[in-house]
C-alpha positions as CSV (number, residue, x, y, z in Angstrom):
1,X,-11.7,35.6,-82.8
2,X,-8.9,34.1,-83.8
3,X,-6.4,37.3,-83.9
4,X,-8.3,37.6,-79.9
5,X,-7.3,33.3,-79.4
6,X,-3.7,34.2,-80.1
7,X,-2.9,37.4,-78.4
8,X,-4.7,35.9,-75.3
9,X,-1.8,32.5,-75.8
10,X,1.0,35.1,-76.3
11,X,-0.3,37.0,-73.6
12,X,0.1,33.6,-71.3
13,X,3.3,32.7,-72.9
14,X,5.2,35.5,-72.1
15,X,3.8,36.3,-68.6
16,X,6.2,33.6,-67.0
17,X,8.9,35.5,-68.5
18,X,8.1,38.9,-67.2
19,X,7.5,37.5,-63.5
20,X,11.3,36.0,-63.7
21,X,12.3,39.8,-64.5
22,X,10.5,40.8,-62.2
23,X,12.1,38.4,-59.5
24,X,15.3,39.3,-60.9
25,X,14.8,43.0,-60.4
26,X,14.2,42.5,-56.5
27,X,17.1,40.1,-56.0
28,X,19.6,43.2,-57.6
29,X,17.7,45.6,-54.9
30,X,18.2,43.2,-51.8
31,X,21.7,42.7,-53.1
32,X,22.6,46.3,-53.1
33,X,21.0,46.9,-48.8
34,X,23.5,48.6,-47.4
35,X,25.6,46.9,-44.9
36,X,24.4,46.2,-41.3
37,X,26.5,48.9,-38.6
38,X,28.6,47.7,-36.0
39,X,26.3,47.7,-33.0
40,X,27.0,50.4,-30.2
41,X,25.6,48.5,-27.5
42,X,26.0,44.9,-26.2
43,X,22.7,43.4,-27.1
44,X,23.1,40.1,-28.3
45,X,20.3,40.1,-30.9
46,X,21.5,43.4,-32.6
47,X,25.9,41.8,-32.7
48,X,24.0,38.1,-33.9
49,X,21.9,40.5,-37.2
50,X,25.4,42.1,-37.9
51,X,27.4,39.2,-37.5
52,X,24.9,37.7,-39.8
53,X,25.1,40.2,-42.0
54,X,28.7,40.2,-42.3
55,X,29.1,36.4,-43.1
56,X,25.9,36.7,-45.8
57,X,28.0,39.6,-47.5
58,X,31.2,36.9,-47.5
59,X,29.1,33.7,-49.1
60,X,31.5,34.1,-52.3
61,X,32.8,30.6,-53.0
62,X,31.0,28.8,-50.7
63,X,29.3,25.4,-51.9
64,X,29.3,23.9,-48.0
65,X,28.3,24.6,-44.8
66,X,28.9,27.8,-42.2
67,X,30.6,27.5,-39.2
68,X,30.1,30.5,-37.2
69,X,31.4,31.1,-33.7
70,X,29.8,33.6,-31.4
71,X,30.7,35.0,-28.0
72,X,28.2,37.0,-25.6
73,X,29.4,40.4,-23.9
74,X,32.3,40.0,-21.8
75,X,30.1,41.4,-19.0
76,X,27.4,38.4,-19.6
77,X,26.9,36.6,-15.9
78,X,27.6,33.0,-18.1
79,X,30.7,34.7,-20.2
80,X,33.4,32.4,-19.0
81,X,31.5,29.4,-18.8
82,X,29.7,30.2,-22.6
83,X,33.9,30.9,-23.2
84,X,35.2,27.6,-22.1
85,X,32.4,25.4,-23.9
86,X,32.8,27.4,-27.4
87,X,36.3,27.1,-26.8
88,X,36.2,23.4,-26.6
89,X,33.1,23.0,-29.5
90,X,35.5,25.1,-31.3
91,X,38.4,22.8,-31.2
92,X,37.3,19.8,-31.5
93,X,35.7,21.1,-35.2
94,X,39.1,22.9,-36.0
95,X,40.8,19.7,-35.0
96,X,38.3,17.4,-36.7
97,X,39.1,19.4,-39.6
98,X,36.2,21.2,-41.9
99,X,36.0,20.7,-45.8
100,X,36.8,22.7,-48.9
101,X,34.0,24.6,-49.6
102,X,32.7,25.8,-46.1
103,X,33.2,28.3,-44.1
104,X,34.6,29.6,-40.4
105,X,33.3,32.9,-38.6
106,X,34.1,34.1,-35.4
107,X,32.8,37.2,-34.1
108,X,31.2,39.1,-31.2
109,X,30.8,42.4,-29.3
110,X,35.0,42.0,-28.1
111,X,37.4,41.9,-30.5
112,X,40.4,40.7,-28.1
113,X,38.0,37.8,-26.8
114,X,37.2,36.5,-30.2
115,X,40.8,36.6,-31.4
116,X,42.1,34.3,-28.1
117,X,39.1,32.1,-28.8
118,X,40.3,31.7,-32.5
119,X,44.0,31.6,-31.7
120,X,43.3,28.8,-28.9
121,X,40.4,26.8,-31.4
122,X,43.4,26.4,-34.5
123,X,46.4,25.9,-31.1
124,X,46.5,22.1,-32.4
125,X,45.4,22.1,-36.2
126,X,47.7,20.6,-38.5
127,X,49.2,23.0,-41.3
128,X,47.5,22.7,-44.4
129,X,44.8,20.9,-43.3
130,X,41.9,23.3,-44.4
131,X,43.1,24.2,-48.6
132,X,39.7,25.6,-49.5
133,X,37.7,26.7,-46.3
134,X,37.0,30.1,-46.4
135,X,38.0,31.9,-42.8
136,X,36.4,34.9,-41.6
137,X,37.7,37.6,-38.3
138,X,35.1,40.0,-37.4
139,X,37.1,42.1,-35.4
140,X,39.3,45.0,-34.8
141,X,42.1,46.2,-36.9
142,X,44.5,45.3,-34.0
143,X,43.7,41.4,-33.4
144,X,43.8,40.8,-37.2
145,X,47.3,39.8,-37.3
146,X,47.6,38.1,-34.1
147,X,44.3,35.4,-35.8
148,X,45.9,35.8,-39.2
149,X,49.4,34.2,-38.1
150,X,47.4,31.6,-35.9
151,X,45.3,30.2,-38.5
152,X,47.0,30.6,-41.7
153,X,49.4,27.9,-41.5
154,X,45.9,25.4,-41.6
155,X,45.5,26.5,-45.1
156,X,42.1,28.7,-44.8
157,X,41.5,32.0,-47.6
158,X,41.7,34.4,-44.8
159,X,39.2,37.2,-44.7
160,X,39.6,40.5,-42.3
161,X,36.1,42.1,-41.5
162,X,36.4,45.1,-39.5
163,X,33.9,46.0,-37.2
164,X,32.6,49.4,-38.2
């Protein structure tokens, strides 16, 4: 009875253990999902899951808060008014400054459109103003150095993600 008494406490002991492996195990498997594609098409729910997926992939290093910037279609009916009021959200927070620690995203279904909102949003942000925030342009290859030159001088770790 005894020998029974302790096997069953070891038994007990040990099982807490062998679920945190086991936890651990399907963390590593989500971890290793392959990344989101680019979506073909325009739909706004399929660009926000891959925008989203792109900015979970790029959470390295940050201990704050996301910031994350997204434009409909260009051929949305309420694309230039959705435009100018992102465009103004966007620089009021750029101008307001955000902290070390956080992170910026902007992103959607055109490239050229995101990079003039970005270029406009850091137009009036003082240089060296965000040491530590983490910037992210999920675009194409040939807007990445027009944002790059606009929004380095504010100090932010730029990051390029191509859409693919």
């Amino acid at each position: 009875m005894k020998t029974s008494s302790r096997l069953l406490l070891i038994a007990c002991l040990a099982l807490p253990f062998v679920a945190a492996c086991q936890k651990e195990e399907k963390k590593e498997v989500a971890a290793e999902a392959a990344p989101l594609p680019a979506p073909k098409t325009n739909d706004e729910n399929a660009w926000n899951a891959y925008l989203t997926d792109v900015v979970k992939r790029n959470l390295d290093g940050i201990s704050g808060s996301t910031y994350v910037y997204v434009l409909p279609a260009p051929d949305s009916p309420t694309f230039q008014r959705d435009y100018d009021l992102m465009l103004e959200k966007a620089q009021v927070d750029m101008s307001r400054g955000i902290l070390e620690g956080n992170l910026v995203a902007f992103g959607s279904p055109s490239s050229a459109k995101t990079a003039d909102l970005a270029v406009a949003s850091f137009a009036k942000v003082d240089p060296a103003t965000m040491k530590g925030v983490k910037f992210i342009f999920i675009g194409d290859a040939v807007d990445n150095e027009r944002v790059k030159a606009a929004v380095t001088p504010a100090g932010v770790n730029y990051v390029f993600a191509e859409v693919k």
